[in-house]
Jmol script that loads the backbone (N, CA, C; Angstrom):
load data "model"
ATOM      1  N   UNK A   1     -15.662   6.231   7.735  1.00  0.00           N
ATOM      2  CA  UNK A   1     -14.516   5.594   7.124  1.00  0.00           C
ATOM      3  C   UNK A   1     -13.482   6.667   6.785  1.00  0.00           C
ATOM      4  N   UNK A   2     -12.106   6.263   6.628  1.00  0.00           N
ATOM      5  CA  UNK A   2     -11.424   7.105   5.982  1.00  0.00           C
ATOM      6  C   UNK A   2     -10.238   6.638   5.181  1.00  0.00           C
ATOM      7  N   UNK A   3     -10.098   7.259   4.515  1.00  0.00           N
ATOM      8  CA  UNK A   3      -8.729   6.890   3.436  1.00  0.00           C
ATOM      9  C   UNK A   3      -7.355   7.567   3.512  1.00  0.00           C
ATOM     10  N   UNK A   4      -6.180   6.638   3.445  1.00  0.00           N
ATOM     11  CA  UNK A   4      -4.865   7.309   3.582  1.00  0.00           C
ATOM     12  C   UNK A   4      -4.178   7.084   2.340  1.00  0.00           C
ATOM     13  N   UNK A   5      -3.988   7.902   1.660  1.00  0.00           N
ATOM     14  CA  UNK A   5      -2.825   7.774   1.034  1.00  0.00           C
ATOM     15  C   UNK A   5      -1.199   8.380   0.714  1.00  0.00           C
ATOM     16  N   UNK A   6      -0.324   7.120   0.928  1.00  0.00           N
ATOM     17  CA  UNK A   6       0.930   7.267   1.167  1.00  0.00           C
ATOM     18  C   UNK A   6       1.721   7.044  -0.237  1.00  0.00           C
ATOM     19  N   UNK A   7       2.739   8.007  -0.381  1.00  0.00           N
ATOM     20  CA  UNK A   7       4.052   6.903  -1.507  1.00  0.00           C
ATOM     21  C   UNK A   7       5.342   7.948  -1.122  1.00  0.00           C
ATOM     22  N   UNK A   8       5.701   7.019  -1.785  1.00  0.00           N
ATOM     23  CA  UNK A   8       7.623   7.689  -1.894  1.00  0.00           C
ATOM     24  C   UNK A   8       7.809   8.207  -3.540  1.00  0.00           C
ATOM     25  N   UNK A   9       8.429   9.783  -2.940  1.00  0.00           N
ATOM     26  CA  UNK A   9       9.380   9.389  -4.271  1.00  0.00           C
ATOM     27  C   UNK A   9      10.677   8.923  -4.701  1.00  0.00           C
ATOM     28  N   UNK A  10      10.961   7.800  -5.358  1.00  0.00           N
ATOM     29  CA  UNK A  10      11.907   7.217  -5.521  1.00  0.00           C
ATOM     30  C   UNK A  10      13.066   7.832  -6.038  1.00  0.00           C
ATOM     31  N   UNK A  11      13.127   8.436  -6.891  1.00  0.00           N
ATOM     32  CA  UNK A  11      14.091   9.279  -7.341  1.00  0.00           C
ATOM     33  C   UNK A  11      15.463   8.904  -6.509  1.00  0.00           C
ATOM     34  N   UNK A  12      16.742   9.076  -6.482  1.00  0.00           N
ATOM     35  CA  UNK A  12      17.657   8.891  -5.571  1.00  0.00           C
ATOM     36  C   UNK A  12      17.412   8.181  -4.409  1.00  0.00           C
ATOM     37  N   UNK A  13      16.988   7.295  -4.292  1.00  0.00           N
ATOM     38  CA  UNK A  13      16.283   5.954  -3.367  1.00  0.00           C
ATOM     39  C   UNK A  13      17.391   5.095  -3.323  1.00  0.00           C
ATOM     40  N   UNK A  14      17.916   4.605  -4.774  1.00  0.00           N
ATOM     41  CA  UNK A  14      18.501   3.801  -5.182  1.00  0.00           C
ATOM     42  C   UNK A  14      17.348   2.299  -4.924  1.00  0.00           C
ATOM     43  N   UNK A  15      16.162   2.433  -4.558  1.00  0.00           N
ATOM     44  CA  UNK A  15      15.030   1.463  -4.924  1.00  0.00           C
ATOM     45  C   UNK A  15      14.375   1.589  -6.331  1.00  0.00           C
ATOM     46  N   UNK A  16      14.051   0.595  -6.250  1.00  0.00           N
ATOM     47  CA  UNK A  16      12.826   0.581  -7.892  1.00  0.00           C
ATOM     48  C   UNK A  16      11.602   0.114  -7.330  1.00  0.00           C
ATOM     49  N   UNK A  17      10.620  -0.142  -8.230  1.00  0.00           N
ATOM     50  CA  UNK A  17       9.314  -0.079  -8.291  1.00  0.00           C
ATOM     51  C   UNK A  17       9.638  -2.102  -8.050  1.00  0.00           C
ATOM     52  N   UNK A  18      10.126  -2.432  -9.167  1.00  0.00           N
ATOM     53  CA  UNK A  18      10.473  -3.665  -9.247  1.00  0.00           C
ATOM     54  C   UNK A  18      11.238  -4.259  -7.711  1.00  0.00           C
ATOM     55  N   UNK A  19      12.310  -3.557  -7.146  1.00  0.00           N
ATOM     56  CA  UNK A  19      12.450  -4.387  -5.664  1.00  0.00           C
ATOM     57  C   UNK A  19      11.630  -3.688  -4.825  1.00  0.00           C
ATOM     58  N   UNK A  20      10.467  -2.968  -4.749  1.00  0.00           N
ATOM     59  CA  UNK A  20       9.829  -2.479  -3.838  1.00  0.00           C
ATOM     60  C   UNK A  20       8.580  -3.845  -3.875  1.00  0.00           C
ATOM     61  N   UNK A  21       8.246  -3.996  -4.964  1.00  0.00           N
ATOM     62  CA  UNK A  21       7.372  -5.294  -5.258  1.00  0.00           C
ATOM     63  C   UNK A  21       8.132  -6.739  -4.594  1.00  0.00           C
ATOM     64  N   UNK A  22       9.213  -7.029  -5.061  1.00  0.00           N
ATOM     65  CA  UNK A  22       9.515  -7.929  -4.611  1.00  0.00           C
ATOM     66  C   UNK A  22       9.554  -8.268  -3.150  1.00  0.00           C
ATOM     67  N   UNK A  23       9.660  -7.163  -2.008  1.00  0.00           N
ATOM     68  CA  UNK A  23       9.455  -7.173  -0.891  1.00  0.00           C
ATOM     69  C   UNK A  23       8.296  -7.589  -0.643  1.00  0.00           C
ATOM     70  N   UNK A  24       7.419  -6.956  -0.981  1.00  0.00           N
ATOM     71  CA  UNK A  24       5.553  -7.780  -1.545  1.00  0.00           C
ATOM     72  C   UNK A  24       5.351  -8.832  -1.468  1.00  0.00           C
ATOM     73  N   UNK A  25       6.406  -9.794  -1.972  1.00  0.00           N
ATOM     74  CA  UNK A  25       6.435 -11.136  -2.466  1.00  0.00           C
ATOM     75  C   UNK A  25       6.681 -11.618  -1.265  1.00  0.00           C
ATOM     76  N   UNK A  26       7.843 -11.670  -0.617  1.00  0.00           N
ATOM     77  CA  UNK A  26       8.436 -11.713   0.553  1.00  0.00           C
ATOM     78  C   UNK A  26       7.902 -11.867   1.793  1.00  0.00           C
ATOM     79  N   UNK A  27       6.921 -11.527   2.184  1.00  0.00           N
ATOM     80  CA  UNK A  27       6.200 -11.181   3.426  1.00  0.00           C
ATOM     81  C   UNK A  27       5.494 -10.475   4.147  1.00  0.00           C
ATOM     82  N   UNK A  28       5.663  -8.602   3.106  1.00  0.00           N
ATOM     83  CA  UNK A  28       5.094  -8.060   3.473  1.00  0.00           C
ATOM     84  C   UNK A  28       3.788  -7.344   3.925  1.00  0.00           C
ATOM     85  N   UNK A  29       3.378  -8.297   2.902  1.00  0.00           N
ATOM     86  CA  UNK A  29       1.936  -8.059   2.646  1.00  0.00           C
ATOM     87  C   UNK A  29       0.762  -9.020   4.074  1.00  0.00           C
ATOM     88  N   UNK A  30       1.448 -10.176   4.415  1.00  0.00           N
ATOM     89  CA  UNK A  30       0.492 -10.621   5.632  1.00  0.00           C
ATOM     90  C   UNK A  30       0.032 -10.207   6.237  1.00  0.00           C
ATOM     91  N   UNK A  31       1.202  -9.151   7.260  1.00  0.00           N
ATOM     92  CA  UNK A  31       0.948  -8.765   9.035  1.00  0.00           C
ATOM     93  C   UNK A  31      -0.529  -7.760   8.549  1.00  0.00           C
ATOM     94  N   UNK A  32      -0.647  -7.486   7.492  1.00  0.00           N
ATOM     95  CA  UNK A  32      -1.890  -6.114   7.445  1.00  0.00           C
ATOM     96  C   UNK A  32      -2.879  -7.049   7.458  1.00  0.00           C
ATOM     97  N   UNK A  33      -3.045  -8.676   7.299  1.00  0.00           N
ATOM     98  CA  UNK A  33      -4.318  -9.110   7.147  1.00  0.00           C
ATOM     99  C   UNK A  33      -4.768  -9.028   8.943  1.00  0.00           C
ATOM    100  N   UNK A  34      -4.363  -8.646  10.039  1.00  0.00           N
ATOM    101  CA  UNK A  34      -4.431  -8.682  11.030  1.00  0.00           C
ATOM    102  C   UNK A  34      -4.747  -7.419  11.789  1.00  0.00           C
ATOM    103  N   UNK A  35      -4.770  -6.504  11.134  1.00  0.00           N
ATOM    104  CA  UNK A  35      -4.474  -4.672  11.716  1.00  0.00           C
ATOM    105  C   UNK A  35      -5.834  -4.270  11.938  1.00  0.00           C
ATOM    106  N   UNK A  36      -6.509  -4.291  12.792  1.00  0.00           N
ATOM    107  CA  UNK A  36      -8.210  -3.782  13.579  1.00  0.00           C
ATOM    108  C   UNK A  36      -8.090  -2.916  12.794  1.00  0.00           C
ATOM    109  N   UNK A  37      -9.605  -3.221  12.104  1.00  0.00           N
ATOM    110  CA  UNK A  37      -9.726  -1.784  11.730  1.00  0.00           C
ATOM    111  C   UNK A  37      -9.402  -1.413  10.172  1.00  0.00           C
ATOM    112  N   UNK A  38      -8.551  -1.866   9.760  1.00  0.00           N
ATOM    113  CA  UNK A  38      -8.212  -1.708   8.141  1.00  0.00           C
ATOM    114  C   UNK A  38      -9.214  -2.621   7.332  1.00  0.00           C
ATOM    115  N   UNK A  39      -9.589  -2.111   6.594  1.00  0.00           N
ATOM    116  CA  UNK A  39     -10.816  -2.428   5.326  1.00  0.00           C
ATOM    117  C   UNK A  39     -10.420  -2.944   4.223  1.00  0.00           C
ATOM    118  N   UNK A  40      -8.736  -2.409   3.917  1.00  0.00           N
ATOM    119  CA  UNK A  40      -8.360  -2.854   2.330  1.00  0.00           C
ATOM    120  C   UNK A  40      -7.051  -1.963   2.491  1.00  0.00           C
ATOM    121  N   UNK A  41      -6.328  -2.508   1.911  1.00  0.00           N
ATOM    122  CA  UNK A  41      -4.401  -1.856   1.855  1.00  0.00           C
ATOM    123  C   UNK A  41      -4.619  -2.636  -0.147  1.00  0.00           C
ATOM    124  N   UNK A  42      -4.126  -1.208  -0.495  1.00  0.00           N
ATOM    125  CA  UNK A  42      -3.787  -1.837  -2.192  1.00  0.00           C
ATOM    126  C   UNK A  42      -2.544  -0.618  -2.362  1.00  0.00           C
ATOM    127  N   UNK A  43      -1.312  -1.623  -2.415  1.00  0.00           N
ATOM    128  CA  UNK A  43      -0.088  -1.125  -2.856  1.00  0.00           C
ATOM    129  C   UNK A  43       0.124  -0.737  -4.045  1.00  0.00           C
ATOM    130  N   UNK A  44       0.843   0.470  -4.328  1.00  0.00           N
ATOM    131  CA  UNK A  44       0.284   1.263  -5.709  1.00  0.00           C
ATOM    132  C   UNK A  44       1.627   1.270  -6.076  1.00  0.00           C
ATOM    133  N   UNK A  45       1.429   1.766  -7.629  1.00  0.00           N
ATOM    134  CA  UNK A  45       3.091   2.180  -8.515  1.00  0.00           C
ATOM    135  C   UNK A  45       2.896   3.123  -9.588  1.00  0.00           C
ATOM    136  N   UNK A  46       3.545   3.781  -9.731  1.00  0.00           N
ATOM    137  CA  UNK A  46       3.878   4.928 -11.347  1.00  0.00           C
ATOM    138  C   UNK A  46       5.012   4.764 -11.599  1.00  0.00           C
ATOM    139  N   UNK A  47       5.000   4.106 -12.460  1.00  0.00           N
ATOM    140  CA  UNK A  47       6.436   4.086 -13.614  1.00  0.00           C
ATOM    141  C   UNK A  47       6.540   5.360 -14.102  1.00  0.00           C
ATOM    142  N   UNK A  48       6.071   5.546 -14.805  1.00  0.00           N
ATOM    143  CA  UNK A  48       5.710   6.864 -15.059  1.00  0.00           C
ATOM    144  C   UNK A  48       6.879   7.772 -13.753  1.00  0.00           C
ATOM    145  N   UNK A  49       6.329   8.346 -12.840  1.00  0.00           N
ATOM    146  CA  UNK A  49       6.881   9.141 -12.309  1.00  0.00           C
ATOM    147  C   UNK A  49       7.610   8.631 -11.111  1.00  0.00           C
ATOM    148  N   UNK A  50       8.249   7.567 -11.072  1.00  0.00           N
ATOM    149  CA  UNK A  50       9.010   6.619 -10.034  1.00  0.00           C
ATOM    150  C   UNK A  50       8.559   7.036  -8.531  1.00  0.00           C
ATOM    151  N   UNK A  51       7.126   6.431  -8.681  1.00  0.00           N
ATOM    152  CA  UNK A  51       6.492   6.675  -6.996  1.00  0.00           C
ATOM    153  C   UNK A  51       5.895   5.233  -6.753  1.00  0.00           C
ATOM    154  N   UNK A  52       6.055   5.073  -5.480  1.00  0.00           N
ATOM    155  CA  UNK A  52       5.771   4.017  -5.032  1.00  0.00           C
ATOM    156  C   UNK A  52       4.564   3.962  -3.797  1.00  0.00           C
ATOM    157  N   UNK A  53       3.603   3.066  -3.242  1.00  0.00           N
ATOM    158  CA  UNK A  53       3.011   3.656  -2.228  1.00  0.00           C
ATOM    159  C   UNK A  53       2.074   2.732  -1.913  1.00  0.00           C
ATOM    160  N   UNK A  54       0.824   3.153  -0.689  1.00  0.00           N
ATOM    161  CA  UNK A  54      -0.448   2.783  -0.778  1.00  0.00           C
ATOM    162  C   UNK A  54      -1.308   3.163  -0.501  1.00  0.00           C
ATOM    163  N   UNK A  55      -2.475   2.656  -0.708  1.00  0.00           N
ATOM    164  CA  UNK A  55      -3.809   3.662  -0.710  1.00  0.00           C
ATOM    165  C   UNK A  55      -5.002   2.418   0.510  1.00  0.00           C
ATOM    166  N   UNK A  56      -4.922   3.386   1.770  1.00  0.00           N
ATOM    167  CA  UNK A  56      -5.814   2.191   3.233  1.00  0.00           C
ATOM    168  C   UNK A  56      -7.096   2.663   3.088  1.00  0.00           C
ATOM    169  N   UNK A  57      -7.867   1.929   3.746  1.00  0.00           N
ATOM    170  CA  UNK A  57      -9.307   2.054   3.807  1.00  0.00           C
ATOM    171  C   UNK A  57      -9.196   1.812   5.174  1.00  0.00           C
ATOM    172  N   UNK A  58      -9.690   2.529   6.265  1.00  0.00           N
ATOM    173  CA  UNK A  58      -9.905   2.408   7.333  1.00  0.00           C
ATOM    174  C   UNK A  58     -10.985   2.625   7.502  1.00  0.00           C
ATOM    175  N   UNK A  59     -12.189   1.677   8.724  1.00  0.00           N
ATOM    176  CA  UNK A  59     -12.970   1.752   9.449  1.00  0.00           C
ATOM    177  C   UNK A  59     -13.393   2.811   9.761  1.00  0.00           C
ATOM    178  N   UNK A  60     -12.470   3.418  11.101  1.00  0.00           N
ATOM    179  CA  UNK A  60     -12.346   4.520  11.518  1.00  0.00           C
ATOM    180  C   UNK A  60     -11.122   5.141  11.536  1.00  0.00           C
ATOM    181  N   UNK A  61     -10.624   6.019  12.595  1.00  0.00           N
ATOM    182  CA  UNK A  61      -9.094   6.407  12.220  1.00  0.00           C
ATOM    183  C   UNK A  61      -8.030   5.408  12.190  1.00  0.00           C
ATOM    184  N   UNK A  62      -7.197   5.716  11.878  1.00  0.00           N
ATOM    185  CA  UNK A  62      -5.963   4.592  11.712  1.00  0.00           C
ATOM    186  C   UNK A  62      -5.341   3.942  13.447  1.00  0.00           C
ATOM    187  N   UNK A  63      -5.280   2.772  13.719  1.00  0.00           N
ATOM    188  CA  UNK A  63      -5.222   2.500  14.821  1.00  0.00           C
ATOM    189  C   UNK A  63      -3.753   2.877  15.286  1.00  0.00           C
ATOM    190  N   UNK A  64      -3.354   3.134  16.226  1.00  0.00           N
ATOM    191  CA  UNK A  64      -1.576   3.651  16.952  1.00  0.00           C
ATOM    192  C   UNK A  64      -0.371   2.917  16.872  1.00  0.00           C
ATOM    193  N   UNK A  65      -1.174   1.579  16.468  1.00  0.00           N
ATOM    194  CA  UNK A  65       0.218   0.414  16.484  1.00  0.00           C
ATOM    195  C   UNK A  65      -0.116  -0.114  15.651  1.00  0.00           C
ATOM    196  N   UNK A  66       0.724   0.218  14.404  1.00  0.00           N
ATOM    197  CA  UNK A  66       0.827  -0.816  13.203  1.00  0.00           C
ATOM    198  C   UNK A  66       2.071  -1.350  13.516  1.00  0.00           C
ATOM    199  N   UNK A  67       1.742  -2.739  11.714  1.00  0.00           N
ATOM    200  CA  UNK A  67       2.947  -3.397  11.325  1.00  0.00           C
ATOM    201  C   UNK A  67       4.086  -2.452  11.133  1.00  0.00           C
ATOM    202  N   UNK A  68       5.269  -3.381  11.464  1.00  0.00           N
ATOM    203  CA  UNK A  68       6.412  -2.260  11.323  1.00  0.00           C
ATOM    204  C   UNK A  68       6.540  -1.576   9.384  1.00  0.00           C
ATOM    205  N   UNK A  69       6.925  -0.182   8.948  1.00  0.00           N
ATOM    206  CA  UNK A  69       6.986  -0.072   8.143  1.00  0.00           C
ATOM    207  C   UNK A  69       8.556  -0.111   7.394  1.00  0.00           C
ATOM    208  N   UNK A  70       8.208  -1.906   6.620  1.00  0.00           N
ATOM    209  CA  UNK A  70       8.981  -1.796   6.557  1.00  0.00           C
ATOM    210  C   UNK A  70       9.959  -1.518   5.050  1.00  0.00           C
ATOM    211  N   UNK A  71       9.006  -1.079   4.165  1.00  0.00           N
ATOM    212  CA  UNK A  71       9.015  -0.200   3.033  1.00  0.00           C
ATOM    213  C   UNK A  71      10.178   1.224   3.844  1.00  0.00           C
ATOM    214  N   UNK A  72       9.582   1.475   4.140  1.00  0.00           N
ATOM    215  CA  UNK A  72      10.199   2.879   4.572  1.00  0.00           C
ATOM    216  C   UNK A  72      11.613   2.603   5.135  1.00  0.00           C
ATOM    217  N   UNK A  73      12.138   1.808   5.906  1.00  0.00           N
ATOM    218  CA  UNK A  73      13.898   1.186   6.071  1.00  0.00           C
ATOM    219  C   UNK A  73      14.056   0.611   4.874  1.00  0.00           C
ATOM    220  N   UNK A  74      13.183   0.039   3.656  1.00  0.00           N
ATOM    221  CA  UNK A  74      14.356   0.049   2.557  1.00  0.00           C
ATOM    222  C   UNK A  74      14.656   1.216   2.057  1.00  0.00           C
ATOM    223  N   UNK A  75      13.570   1.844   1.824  1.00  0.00           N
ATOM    224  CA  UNK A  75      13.831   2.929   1.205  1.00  0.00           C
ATOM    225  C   UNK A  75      14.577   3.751   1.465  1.00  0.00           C
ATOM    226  N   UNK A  76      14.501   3.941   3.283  1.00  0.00           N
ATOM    227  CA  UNK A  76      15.237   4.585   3.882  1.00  0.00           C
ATOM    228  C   UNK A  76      14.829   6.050   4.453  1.00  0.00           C
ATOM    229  N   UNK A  77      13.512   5.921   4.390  1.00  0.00           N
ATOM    230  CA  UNK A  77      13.277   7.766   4.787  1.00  0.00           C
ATOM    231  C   UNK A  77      11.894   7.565   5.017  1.00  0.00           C
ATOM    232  N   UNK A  78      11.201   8.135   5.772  1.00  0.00           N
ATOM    233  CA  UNK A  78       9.513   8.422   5.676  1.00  0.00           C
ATOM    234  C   UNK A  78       8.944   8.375   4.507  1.00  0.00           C
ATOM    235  N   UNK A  79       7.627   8.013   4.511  1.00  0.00           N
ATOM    236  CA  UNK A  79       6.976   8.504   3.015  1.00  0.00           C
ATOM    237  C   UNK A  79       7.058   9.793   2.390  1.00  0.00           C
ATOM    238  N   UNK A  80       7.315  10.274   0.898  1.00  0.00           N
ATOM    239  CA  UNK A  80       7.158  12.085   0.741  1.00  0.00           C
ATOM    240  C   UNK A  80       6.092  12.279   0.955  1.00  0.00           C
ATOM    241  N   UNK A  81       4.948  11.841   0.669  1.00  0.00           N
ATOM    242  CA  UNK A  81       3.518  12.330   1.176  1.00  0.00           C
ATOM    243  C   UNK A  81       2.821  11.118   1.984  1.00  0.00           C
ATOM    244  N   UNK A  82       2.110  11.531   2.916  1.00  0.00           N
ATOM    245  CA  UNK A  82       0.832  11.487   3.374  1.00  0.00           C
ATOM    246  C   UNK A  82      -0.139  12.394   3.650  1.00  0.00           C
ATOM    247  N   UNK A  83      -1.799  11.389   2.306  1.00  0.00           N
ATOM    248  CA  UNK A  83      -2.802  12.527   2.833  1.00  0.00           C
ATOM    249  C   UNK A  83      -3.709  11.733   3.046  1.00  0.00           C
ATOM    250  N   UNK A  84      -4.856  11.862   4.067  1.00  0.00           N
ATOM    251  CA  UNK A  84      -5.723  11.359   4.829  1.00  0.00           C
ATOM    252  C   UNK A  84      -7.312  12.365   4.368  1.00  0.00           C
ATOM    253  N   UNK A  85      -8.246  11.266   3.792  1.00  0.00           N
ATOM    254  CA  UNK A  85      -9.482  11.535   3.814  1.00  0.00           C
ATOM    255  C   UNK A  85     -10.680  11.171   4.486  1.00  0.00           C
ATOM    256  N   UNK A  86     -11.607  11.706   4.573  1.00  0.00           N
ATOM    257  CA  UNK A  86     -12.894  11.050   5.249  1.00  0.00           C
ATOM    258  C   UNK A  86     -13.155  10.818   3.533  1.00  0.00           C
ATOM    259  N   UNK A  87     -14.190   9.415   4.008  1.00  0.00           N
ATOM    260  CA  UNK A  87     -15.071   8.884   2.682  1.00  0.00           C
ATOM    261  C   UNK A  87     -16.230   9.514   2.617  1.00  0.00           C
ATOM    262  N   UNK A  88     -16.416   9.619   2.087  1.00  0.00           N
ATOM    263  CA  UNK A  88     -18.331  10.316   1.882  1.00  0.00           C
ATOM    264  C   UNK A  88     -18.955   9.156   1.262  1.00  0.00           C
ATOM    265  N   UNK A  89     -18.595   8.748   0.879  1.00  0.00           N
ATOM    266  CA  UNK A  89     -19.439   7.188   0.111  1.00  0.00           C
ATOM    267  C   UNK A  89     -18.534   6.317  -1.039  1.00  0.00           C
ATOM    268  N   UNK A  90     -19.329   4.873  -0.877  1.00  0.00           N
ATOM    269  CA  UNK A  90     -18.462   4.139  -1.370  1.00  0.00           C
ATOM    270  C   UNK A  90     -19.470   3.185  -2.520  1.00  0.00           C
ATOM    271  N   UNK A  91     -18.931   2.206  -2.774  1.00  0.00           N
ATOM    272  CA  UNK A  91     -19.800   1.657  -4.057  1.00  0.00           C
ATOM    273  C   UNK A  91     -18.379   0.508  -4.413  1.00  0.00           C
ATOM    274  N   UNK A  92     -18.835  -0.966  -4.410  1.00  0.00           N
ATOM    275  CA  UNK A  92     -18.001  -1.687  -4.899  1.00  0.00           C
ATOM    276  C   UNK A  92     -18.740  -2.331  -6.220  1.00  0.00           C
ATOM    277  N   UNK A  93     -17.694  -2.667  -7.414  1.00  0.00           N
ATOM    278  CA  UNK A  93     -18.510  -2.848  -8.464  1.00  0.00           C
ATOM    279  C   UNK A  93     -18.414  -4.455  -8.769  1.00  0.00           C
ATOM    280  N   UNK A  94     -19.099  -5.230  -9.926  1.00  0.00           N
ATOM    281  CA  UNK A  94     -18.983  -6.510 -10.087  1.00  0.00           C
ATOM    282  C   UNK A  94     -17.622  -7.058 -10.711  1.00  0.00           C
ATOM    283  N   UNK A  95     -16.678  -7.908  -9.937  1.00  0.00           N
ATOM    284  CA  UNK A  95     -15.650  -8.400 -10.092  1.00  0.00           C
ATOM    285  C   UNK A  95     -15.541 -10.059  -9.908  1.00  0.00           C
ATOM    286  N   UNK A  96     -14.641 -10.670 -10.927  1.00  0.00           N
ATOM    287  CA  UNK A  96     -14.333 -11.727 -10.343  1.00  0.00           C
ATOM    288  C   UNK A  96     -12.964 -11.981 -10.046  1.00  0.00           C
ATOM    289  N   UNK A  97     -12.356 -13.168  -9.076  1.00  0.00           N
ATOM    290  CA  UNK A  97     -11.088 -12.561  -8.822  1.00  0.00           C
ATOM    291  C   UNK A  97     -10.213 -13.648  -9.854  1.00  0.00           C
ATOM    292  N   UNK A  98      -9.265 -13.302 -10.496  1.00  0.00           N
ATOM    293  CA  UNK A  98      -8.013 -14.131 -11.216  1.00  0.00           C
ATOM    294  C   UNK A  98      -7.535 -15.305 -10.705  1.00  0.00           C
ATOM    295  N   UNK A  99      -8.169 -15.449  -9.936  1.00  0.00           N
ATOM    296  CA  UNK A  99      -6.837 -16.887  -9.044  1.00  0.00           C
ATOM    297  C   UNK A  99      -6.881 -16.576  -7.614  1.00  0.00           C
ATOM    298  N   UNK A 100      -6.426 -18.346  -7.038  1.00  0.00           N
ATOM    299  CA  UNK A 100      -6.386 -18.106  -5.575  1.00  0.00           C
ATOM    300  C   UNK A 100      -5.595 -17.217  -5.257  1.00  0.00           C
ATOM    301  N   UNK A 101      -5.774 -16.914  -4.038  1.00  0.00           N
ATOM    302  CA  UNK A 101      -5.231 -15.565  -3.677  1.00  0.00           C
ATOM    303  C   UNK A 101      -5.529 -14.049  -3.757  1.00  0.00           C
ATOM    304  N   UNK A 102      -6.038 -13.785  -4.939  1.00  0.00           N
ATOM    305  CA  UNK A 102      -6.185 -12.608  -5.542  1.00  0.00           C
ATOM    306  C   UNK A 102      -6.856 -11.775  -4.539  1.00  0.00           C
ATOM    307  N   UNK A 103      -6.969 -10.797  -4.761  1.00  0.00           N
ATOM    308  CA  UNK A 103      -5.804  -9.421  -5.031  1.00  0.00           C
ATOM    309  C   UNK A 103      -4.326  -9.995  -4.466  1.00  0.00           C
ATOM    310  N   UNK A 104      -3.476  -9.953  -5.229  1.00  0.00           N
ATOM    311  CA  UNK A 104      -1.538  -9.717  -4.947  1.00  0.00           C
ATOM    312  C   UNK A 104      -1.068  -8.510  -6.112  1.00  0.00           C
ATOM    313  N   UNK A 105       0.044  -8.729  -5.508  1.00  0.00           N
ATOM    314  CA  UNK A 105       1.047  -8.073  -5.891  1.00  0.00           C
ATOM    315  C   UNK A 105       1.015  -8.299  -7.795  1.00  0.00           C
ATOM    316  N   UNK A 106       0.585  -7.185  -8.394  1.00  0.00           N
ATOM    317  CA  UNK A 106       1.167  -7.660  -9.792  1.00  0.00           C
ATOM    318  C   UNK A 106       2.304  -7.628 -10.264  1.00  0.00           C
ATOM    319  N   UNK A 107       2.292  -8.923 -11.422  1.00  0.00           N
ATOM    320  CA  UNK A 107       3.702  -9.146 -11.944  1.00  0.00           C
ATOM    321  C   UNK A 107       4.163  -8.274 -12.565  1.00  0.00           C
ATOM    322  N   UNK A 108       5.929  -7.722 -12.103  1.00  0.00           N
ATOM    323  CA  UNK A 108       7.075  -7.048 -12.957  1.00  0.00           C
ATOM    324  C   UNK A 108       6.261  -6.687 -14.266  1.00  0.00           C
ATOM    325  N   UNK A 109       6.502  -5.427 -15.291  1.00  0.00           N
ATOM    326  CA  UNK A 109       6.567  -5.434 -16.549  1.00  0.00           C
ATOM    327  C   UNK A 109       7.466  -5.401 -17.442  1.00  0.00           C
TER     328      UNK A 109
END
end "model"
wireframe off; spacefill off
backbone 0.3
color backbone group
């Protein structure tokens, strides 16, 4: 397995955390229920330090043709980081989920 994690820093973006979510709302979140190979996409945020991003679980390596990214044309630039791990092990713990749907996008604060 391996793990990617991506974000922006927002800073001079002229995006927020808040319309980066709302895109979320919008549509973006489907086309990944379809992508061979991906295990779990959980879209991340720091208020705190105005970064935006996400953190993949892949199978194996990341497949050559993804959904278009389309975070990155609002934003307007590549992600500032990407870093890519192998998993060494995993462990899911006891959860129940909030509502149909769940996992989404959480609400604005």
């Amino acid at each position: 397995m391996r793990a990617e994690l991506v974000w922006w820093e927002l800073d001079g973006t002229g995006r927020t955390i808040d319309s980066l979510n709302e895109h979320l709302r919008t549509g973006a979140v489907e086309p990944w229920a379809q992508v061979p190979g991906l295990r779990l996409k959980l879209w991340i945020a720091d208020r705190a330090g105005n970064r935006w991003g996400a953190v993949m679980i892949w199978e194996n390596d990341r497949p050559a043709h993804l959904p278009p990214n389309l975070a990155a044309g609002l934003i307007g630039r590549p992600p500032t980081h990407r870093l890519a791990f192998d998993v060494e092990a995993a462990v899911e713990g006891h959860w129940s989920p909030a509502g149909p749907g769940e996992p989404g996008p959480a609400p604005p604060r």
